[in-house]
C-alpha positions, 0 to 999 in steps of 0.5 A: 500500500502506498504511504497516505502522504503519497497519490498515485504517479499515475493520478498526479499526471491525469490531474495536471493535464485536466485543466480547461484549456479555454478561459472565458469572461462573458462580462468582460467580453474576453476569451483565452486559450492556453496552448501549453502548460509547463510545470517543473517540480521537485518531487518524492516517489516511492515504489511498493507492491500494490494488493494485486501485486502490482508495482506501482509509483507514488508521489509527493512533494518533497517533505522534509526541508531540514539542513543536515550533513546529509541532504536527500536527493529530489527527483525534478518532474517537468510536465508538459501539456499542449492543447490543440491550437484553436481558431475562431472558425473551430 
């Protein structure tokens, strides 16, 4: 089972590229769209054996800032999600 501090890998990136791609101000009479989101990020993982005795990848961000003799080491996630481009005829 994997540490509560930790989700899923798998769930930490179908989160980041679920976002609406279309920013809208009916008042204002604006609209944006957001062709590509880049996200860089130190992280923890930790990998264990799932019930099913599957392997499976969790992640946090880091949770220990603590100055020691000894620093652990981050891994660094750069995520990069790009939307089709949109036209005003689409």
């Amino acid at each position: 089972m994997i540490d509560p501090a930790f989700l899923p890998f798998a769930a930490v990136l179908e989160r980041l590229a679920s976002f609406n791609p279309e920013i809208v101000d009916e008042a204002a009479g604006v609209r944006s769209y957001i062709h590509t989101c880049e996200i860089e990020m130190p992280v923890e993982l930790d990998v264990v054996r799932g019930d099913d005795g599957a392997l499976q990848i969790g992640s946090a961000p880091p949770l220990y800032y603590v100055d020691t003799t000894f620093r652990p080491s981050f891994h660094r996630v750069r995520f990069i999600v790009e939307t089709p481009q949109h036209s005003d005829g689409d």
